[in-house]
C-alpha positions as CSV (number, residue, x, y, z in Angstrom):
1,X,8.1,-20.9,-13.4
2,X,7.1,-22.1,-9.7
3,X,5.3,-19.4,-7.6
4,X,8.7,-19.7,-5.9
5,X,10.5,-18.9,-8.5
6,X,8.8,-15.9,-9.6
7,X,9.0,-14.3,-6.1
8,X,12.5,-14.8,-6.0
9,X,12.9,-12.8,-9.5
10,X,10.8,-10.2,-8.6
11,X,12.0,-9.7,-4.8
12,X,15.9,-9.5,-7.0
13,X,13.9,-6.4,-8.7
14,X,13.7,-5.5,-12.3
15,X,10.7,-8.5,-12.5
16,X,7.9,-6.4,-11.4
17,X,6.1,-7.8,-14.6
18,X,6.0,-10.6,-13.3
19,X,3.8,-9.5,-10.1
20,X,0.7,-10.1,-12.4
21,X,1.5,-13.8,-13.1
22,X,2.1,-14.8,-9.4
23,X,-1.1,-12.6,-8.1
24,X,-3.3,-14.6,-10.4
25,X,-2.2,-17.4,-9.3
26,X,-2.1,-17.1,-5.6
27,X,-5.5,-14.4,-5.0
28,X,-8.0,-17.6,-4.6
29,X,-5.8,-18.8,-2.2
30,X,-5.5,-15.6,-0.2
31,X,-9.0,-14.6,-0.9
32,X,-10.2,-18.0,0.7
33,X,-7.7,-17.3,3.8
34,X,-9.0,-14.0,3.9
35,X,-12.6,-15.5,4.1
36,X,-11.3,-17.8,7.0
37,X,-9.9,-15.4,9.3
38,X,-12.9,-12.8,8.7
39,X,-15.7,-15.7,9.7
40,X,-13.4,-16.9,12.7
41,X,-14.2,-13.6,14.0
42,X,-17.2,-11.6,12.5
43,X,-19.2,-10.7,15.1
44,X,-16.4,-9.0,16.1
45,X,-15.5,-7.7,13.0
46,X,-18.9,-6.4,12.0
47,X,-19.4,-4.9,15.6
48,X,-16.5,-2.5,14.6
49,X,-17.7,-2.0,10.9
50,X,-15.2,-4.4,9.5
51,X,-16.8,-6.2,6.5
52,X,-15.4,-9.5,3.9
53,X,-14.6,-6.2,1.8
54,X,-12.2,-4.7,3.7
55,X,-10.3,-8.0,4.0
56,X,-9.7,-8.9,0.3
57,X,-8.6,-5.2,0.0
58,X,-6.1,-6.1,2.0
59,X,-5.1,-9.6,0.0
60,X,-2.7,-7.4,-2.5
61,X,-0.5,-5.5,0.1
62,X,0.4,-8.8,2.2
63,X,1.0,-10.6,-0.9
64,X,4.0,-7.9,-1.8
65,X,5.0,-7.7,1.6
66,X,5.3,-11.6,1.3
67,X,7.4,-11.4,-1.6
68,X,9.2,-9.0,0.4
69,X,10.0,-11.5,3.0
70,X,10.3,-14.5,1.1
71,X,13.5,-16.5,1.5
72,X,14.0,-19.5,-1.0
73,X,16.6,-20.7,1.8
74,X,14.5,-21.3,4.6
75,X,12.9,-24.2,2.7
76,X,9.0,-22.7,3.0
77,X,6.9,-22.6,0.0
78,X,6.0,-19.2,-0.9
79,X,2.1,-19.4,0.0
80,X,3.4,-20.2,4.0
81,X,4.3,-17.1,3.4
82,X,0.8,-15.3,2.4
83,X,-0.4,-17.3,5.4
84,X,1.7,-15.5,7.6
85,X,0.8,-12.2,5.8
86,X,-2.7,-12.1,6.2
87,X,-3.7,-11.7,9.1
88,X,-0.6,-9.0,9.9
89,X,-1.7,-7.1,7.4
90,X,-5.2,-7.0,8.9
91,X,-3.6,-5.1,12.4
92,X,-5.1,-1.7,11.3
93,X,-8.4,-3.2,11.3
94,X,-8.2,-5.1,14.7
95,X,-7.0,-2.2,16.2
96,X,-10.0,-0.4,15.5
97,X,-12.2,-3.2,17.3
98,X,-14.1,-2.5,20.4
């Protein structure tokens, strides 16, 4: 199964086996995003006791509020999705910077 596929069955419910499958394949890549975001701003982040940590904790929730929001009919691949997620899920943080 694509990683399209399997979002699609777990997102129609009754699949949440599945979530393990798709995570393992997508973490690197939202890990890596994760890493990307935190260096484009870490002086910023670390001023406000942000760390890489915090970040990656943060990889699991927007990768089931992607499948969440994934929609096979919009043509996108599901990781343009994670990409989108990450740094949403990352408002909390930013909210606390000074």
């Amino acid at each position: 199964m694509t990683n399209e596929e399997l979002a699609v069955a777990i997102k129609q419910g009754g699949a949440d086996d599945l979530k393990p499958a798709l995570w393992d394949r997508v973490k690197h890549l939202m890990f890596k995003l994760a890493g990307q975001y935190y260096s484009s701003y870490e002086e910023r982040f670390k001023s406000c006791g942000a760390e890489l940590a915090d970040f990656r904790q943060e990889c699991y929730p927007a990768f089931i509020k992607a499948i969440e929001a994934y929609s096979p009919e919009k043509g996108y691949a599901f990781t343009s999705y994670l990409e989108y997620h990450i740094p949403v899920s990352y408002t909390h943080l930013r909210a606390h910077e000074t």
